[in-house]
N, C-alpha and C positions, 0 to 999 in steps of 0.2 A: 740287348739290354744285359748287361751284367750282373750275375747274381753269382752269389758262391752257396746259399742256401742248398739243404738237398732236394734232391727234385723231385723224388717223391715218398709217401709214407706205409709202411708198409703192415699186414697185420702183425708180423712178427716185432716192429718196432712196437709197438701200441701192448701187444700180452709181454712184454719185458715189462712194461711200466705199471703192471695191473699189481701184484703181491704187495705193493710198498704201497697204496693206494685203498688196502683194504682195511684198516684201521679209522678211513675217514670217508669210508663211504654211508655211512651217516648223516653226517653233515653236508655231503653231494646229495643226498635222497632229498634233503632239507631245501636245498639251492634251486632242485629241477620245481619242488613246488611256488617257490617265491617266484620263478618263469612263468608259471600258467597265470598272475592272478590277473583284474582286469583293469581299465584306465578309471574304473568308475568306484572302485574301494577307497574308503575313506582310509588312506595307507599315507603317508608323507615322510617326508626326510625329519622335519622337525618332531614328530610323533616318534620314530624310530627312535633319536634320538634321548625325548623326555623318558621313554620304555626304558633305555639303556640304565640310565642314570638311578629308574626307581629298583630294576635289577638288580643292579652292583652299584651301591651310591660310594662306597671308599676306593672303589679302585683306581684306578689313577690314568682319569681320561687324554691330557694332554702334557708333552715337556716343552720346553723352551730353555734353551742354553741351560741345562741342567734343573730345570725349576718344573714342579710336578704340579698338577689343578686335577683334583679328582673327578668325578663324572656328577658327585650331589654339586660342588661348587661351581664347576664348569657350568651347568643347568641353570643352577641359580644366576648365576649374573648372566648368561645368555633371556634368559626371564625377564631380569630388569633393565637387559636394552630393548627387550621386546616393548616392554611398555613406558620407554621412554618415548619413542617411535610411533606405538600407537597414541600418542598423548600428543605427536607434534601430527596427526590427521593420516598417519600410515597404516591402511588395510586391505584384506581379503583383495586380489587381482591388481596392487599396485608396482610400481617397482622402486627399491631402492634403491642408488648406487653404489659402490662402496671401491674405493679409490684407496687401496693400502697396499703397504710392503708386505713381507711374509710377519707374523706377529701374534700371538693368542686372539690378541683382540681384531683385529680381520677376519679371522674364520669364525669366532664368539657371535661376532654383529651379524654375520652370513646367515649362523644359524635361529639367527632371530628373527631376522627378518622374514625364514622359510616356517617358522613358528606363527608368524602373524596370518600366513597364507598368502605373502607377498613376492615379490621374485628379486633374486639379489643379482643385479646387474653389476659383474667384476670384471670390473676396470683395466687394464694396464697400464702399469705406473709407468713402464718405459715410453708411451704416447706422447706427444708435445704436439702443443699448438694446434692447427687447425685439424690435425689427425686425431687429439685426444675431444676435441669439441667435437668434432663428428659422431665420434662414439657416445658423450654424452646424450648429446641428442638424439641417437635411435633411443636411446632409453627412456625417454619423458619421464624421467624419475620425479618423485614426490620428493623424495629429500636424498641428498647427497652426502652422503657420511666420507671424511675424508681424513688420512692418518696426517699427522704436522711433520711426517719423513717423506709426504708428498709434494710440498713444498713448489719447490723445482717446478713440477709439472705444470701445478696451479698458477704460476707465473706465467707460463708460455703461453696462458690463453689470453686472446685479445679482449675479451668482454668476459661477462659474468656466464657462467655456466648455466647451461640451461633443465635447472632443476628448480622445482617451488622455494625451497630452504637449502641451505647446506651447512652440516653440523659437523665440527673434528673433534677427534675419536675423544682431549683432552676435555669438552663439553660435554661430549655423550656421558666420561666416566664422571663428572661432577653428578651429572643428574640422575644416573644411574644410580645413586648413594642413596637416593630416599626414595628408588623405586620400588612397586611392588615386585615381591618375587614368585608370585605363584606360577603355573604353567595356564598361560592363554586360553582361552576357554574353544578358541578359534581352530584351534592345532588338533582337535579329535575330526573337527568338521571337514576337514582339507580333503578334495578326493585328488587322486594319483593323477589322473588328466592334467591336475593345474601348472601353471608356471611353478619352477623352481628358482632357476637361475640364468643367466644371460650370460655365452662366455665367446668372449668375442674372438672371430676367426678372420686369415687376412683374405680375401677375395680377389679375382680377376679385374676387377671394376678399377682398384689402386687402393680402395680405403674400406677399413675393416669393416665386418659384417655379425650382427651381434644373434648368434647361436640360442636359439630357446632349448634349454634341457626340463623338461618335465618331470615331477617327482616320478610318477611311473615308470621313465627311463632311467631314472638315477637309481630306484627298485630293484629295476631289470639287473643294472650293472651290478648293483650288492648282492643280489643272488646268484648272476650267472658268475661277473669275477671277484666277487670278494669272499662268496661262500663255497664255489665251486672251482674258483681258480687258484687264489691266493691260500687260501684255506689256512688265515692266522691262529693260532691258539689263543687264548686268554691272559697269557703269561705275557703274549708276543710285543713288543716294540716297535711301531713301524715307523720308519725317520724319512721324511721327507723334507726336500730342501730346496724343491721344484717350486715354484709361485705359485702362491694362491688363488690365481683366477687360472688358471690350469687347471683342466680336467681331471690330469693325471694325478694333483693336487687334491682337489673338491671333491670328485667324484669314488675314482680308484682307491687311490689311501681311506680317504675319509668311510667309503664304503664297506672295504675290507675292515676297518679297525671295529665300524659301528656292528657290523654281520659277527663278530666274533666276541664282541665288548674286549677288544684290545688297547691298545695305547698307540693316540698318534705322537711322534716326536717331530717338529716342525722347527726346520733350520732357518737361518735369516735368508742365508742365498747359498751355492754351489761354491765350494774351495776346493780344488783337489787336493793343496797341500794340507789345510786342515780338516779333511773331509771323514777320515777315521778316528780323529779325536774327538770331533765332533758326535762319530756314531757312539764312541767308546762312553763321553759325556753322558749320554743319554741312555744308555743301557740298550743302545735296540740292539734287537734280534733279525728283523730286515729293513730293505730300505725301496723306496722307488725309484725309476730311472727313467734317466731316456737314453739313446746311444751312445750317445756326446761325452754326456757324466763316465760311463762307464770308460770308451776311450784315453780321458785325460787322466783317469786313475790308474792305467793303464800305464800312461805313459811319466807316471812318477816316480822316482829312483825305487829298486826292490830293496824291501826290508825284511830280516828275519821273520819279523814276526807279524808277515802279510797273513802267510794263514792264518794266523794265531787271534782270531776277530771273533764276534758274540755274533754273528749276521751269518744263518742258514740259509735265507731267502730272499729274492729280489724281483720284483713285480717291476714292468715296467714295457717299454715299445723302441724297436731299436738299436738292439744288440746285433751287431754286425755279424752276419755268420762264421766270419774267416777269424774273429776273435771270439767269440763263444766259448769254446774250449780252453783257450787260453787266461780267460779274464776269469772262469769259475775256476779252474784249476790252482792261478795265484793267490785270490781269495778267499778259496776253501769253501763257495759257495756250491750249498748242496741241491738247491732247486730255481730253475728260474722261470719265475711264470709271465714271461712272455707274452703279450698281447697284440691285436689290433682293434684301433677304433679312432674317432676324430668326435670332433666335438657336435658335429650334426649328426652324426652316421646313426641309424638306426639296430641296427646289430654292431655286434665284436666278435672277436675271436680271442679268444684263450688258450695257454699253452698247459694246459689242467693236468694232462698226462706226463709232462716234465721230458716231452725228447727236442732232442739239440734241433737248435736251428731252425725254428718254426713259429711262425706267429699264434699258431693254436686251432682248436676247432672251434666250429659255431653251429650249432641245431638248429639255427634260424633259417628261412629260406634266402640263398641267396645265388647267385652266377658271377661265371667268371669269362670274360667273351670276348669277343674278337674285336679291335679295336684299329679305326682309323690313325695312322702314326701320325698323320699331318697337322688334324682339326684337334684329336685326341678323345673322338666321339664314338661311342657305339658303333660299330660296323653295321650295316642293314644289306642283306642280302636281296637276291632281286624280286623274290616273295614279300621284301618290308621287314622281315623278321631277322633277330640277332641270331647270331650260332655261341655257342659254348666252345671252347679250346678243350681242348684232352686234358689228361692226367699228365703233369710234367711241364704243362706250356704255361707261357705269361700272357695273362689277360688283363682286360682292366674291370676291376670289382664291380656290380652289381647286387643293392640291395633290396629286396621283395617290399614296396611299403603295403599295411596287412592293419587290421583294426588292432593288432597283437605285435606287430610291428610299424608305429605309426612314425611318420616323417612330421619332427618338434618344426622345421625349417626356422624359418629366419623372422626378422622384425620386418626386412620388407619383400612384400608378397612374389614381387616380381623376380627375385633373387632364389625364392623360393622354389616357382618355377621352372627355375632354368636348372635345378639340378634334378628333376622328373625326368624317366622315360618311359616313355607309354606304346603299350602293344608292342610291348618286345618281343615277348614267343606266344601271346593272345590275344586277340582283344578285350580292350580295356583294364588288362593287366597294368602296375602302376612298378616302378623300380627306383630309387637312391641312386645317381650315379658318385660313388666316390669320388671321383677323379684319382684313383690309383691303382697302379699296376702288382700287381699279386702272382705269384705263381701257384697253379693249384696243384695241391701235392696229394691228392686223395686222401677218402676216410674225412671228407668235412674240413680238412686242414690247405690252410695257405702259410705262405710267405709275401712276407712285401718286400717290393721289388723298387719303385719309382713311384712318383705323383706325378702324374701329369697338370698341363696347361699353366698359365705362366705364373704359377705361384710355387715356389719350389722351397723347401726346407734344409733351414741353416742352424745350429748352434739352438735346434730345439724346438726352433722357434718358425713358423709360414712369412712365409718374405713375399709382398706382392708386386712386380717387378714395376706395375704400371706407378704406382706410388715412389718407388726408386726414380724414375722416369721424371718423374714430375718435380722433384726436387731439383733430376742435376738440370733438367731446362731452365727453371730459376736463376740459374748460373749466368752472367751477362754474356761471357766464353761461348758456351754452348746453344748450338745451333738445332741438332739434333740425336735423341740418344735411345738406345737398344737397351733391357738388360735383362738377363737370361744366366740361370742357374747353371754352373760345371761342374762335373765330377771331378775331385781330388780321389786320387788311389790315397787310403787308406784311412780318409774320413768319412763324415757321417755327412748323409743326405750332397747339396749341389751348394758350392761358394758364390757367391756375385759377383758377376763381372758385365761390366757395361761397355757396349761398343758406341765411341762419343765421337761425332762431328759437330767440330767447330766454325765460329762465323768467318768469314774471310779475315786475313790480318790479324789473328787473335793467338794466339799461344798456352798451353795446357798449365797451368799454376795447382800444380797436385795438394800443395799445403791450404789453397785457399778455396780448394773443390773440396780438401776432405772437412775444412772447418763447418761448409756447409752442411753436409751430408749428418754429420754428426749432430748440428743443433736441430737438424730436422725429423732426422730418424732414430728408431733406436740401434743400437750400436751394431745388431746383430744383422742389422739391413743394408748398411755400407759396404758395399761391394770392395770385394782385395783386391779384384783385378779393373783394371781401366784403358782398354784399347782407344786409339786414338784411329780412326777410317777419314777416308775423303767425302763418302758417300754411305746413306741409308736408304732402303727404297721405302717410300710409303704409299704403294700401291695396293691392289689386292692380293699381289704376293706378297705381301710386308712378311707375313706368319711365314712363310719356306724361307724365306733369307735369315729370319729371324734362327727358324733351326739349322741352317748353315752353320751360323755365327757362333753357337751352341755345342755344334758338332768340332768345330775348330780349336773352340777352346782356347786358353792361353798359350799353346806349342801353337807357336806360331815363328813363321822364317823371319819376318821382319822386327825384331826383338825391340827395336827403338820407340816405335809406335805403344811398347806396352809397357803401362806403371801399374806397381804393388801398393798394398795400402802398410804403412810401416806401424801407424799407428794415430791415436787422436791430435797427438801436436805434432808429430813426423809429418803424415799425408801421405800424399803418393809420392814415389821416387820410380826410379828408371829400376825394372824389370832387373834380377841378376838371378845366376844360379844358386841351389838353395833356399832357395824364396820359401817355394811348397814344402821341400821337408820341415820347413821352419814352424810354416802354420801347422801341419800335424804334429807335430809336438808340442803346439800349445803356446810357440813363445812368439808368437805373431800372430795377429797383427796386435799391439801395446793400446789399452786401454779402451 
């Protein structure tokens, strides 16, 4: 497995980091207490929240393309969608939905809904059709709040969605006009155990799998990375341009800004070319990321006055380690706080001490272990018990579940299950299996290395291979299809590519496979590459042919059999050199 990360950490890396560290270890004293407290305090996102606002009520809690909402007004109208909501039968253990673009008013309704004691079920607007119905319905929402920029979506579904009501945002803000605005009487009572939010993850199975985060995890994270990681100041700007039902979004950001009473600055969507005017817009001071964003800034013509930017700091998951160097250097970024975690994960790691190329530490219990490359399972030795890799080696993560480390799991139970491992090194010991490969680099510190099993990570975003699968079979062409993540040198995470056999007599029509793939998924799921085989095995070897196919990759001798994706009206076309330099640079595949 390829890593350029360093492989391990040493004490001397760690007492270099300690002197610039000491001005804020206050605020870390602050963070290890927010860690210990327990599922059963009455502590909530939305109480944090209302606390903030009675704090500092002028400061200036949220931007939007240049437009500021201070922390008293942001309150109050998060207030009066509270109880427009609890007026249309919204309470204490229900959930909401909420189906919006990036906006004030999507993250506003989020936090009202976590106001009422309710759980805000976020949506993905790139969803269509029977994949976005799907996810409504793990949700059994009470009411469906839905933005008029989701449109689109709301079409693709066959029938009515399955929620009691559903209201857009344009009704909410009429009735919000003569709502009350006091703070819910509801929001002191909320204990940390409860639901927060629902953020939905792609799964093995083909169709999403909707992620319970509990306030006391969302706690955890504002203590451990928002006040111990990120460590905003009060001046700070944080700009985030990442989607709203993202973690990295809701949680991270929203956490850090709330841990420090900072300012979020919340983008529409990711531009690279207007991406620093945008930060410039907004006055921030740092931004969040994922690898992806950072690479395509990367790779935008240099300008004098790259360094020349208000942005000290960048929280985020995903910076390639062989540009790390490179990308803080042109930036004139002076800290990047570096992370790991997923949306179910029970612990994170944080890069709190500021050295290169690390995903961070984590004081949680957790292992890093030996791992079947085949199944992509726990290795179990002939005692039944896992072993631990050294210092230096790649393993696949393991996390301790603990009454202080509890597992949120999923909406459904059986799903929940399957990511358990039990009596790993004792009986009745219980562990998270990630599904990710890590390199342990000592001193509590990893790197991420790879995801295993067949959901692999593209453009940010988890791509479930079996749901790709299901679309190109729809195809009348297609007879039978493979599709499996590849490494591109010098991008982020694995591209799509599907190995397709076709029915006898039939012929590959790339403009009329890609029109499919696009109404059906979201953009970032449409595989670039599309091999053309005689033959698929669907035996019980399927999974080792599968990694064949994988291993193979698009360098392939028979160059005819394989087409590129050029773009949404282009399609596929026949394979040519330059292809892949073209997608690392961003100018492929079009739309």
């Amino acid at each position: 497995m390829r890593s350029e990360a360093r492989s391990t950490i040493s004490l001397v890396d760690l007492a270099r980091r300690l002197p610039a560290m000491i001005p804020e270890l206050p605020s870390m004293a602050k963070a290890v207490r927010g860690l210990i407290r327990t599922p059963d305090a009455k502590e909530s996102i939305g109480l944090v929240f209302q606390d903030a606002a009675a704090a500092h009520p002028r400061r200036t809690f949220l931007r939007f393309e240049g437009k500021s909402l201070s922390y008293r007004a942001a309150n109050v109208r998060v207030n009066r969608y509270a109880h427009v909501l609890a007026d249309l039968g919204v309470s204490r253990g229900d959930v909401v939905g909420i189906l919006g673009k990036n906006s004030p008013e999507t993250l506003l309704i989020a936090l009202a809904v976590v106001k009422l004691g309710a759980a805000a079920g976020m949506l993905n607007h790139n969803q269509r059709g029977d994949v976005l119905a799907h996810s409504i319905s793990l949700l059994d929402s009470e009411v469906l709040v839905v933005s008029e920029a989701c449109g689109e979506a709301m079409d693709s579904l066959d029938g009515p969605p399955g929620s009691s009501s559903v209201l857009y945002y344009e009704d909410l803000d009429l009735l919000a006009e003569t709502a009350g605005v006091d703070n819910p009487e509801v929001c002191k009572q909320i204990q940390a155990r409860e639901s927060a939010f629902y953020i939905f993850t792609s799964g093995t199975t083909g169709l999403p799998k909707a992620s319970r985060m509990s306030h006391y995890r969302w706690l955890k994270s504002m203590a451990g990375l928002g006040s111990m990681g990120v460590r905003l100041r009060s001046d700070d700007t944080l700009y985030c341009c990442l989607p709203l039902y993202h973690n990295n979004a809701l949680t991270v950001s929203l956490s850090a800004v709330l841990a420090s009473g900072a300012t979020l600055a919340v983008g529409k969507q990711f531009s690279a070319s207007k991406f620093w005017a945008d930060v410039e817009l907004n006055q921030a001071t740092a931004f969040t990321y994922i690898g992806e964003l950072c690479r395509y800034l990367l790779n935008q013509p240099e300008r004098l006055g790259d360094r020349h930017n208000s942005v000290r700091l960048v929280v985020g998951n995903g910076l390639r380690p062989e540009i790390w160097s490179e990308f803080t250097t042109r930036f004139g970024i002076s800290r990047v706080a570096e992370f790991y975690g997923a949306s179910e994960c029970n612990i994170a790691f944080v890069n709190a001490l500021n050295v290169d190329r690390t995903a961070g530490i984590c004081p949680l219990p957790h292992a890093v272990v030996e791992y079947d490359e085949e199944n992509g399972s726990p290795r179990r030795h002939s005692d039944g018990r896992l072993r631990k890799v050294r210092t230096g080696e790649v393993g696949l993560l393991l996390a301790k579940v603990t009454d202080r480390t509890p597992f949120d799991g999923y909406t459904d139970a059986e799903a929940t299950d399957k990511k358990l491992v039990r009596d790993a090194f004792d009986a009745g010991d219980c562990w998270f299996d990630t599904g990710d490969l890590v390199r342990r680099q000592g001193w509590s510190h990893v790197a991420f290395v790879d995801r295993l099993g067949d959901t692999f990570r593209w453009k940010g975003e988890n791509v479930a291979t079996t749901e790709v699968e299901g679309v190109l079979l729809a195809h009348p062409a297609v007879e039978n299809a493979a599709v499996y993540g590849v490494e591109i040198p010098g991008a982020d995470g694995r591209a799509g590519m599907a190995a397709v056999m076709l029915h006898e007599n039939e012929t590959f029509d790339g403009v009329d496979v890609a029109a499919l793939l696009f109404r059906r998924l979201p953009s970032y799921a449409v595989p670039l590459f599309v091999r053309i085989v005689a033959s698929l095995e669907q035996t019980s070897t399927f999974k080792s042919r599968k990694v064949e196919l994988r291993k193979e990759g698009y360098d392939i001798e028979d160059t005819e059999t394989l087409h590129v994706l050029s773009g949404r009206r282009e399609g596929y076309r026949q394979s040519y050199e330059g292809y892949v330099d073209e997608v690392v640079k961003g100018a492929l595949p079009k739309g």
